[in-house]
C-alpha positions in Angstrom: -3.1 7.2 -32.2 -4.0 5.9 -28.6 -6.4 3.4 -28.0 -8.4 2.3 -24.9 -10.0 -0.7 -24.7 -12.2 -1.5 -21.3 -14.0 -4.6 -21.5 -16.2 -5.2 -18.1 -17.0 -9.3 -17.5 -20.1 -9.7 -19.0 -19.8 -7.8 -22.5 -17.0 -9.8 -23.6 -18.5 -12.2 -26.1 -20.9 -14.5 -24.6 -19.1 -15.1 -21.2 -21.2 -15.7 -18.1 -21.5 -13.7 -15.2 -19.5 -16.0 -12.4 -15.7 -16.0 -11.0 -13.3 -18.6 -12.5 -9.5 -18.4 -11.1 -7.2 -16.6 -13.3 -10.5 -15.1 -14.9 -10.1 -11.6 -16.1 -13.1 -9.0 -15.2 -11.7 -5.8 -17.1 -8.9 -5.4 -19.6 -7.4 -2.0 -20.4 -5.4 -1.4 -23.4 -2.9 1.4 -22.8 -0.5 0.9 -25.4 0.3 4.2 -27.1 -1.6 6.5 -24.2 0.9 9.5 -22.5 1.4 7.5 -19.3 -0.4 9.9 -16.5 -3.2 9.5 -18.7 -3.0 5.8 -18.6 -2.5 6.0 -14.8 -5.8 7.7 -14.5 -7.6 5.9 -15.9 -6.3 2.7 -14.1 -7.1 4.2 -10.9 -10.1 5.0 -11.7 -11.6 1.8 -13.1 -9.5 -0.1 -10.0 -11.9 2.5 -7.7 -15.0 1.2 -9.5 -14.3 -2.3 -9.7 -16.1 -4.9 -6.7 -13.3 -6.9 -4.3 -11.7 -9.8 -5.8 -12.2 -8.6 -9.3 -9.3 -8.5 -11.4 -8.0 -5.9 -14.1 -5.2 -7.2 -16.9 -3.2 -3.8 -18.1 -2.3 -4.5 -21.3 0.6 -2.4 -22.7 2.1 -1.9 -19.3 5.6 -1.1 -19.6 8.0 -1.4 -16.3 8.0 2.1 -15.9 4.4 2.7 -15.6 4.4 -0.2 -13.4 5.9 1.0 -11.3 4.4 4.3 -11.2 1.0 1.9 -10.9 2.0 0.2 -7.7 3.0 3.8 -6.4 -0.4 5.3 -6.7 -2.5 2.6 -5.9 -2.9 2.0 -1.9 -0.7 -0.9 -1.0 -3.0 -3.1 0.6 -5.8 -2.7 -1.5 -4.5 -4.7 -4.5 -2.5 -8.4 -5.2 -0.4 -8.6 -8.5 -1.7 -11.7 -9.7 0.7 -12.1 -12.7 3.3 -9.9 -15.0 3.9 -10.7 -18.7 6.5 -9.0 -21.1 5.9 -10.6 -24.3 9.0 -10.0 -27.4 7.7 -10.6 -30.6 7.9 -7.9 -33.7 6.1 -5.8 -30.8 7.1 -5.6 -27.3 3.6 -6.3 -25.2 3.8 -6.1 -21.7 1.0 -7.0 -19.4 -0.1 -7.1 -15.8 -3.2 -8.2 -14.0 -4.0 -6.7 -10.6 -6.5 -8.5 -8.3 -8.5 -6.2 -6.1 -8.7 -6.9 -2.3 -11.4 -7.5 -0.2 -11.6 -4.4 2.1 -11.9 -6.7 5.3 -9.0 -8.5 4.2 -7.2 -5.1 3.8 -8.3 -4.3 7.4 -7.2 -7.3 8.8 -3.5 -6.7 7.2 -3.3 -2.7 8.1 -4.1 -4.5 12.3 -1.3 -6.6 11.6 1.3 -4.2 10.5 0.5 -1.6 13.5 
């Protein structure tokens, strides 16, 4: 049975509202989803989420990650950390900062 857990900063027991680094602002739990339906719904909450927020994947195996990375626009995201985790289940995470759209600008000038 697949499970999907989002968790926007707020509703996530009685945290307050304010940025702390390494801070988490949405968790997905895609362990057990058919991957394209995992990498939906990825890009979508990515779309919806502000700059500078960040989004841990948990249950992110290195396929999908890849897959991920491939759909997402390059300059619009940092990969803040990856985690593969082997205990009696294999757990694999990865957390994905958005970027600030003027820092994406700023980048896509510097490449032309």
């Amino acid at each position: 049975m697949a499970r999907l857990l989002l968790k926007p900063l707020g509703m996530i027991g009685n945290e307050r509202n304010f940025r702390v680094k390494g801070k988490v602002d949405y968790m997905l739990d895609v362990r057990g989803m058919i991957s394209p339906f995992s990498l939906l719904k990825v890009s979508l909450v990515f779309q919806q989420m502000k700059p500078c927020q960040v989004v841990e994947i948990i249950g992110c195996d290195p396929d999908m990650q890849r897959d991920l990375l491939r759909i997402l626009p390059d300059a619009s995201y940092e990969v803040v950390s990856t985690e593969h985790q082997t205990t009696a289940m294999e757990i694999s995470k990865v957390r994905l900062e958005k970027r600030n759209p003027i820092d994406v600008m700023s980048l896509e000038r510097k490449y032309q």
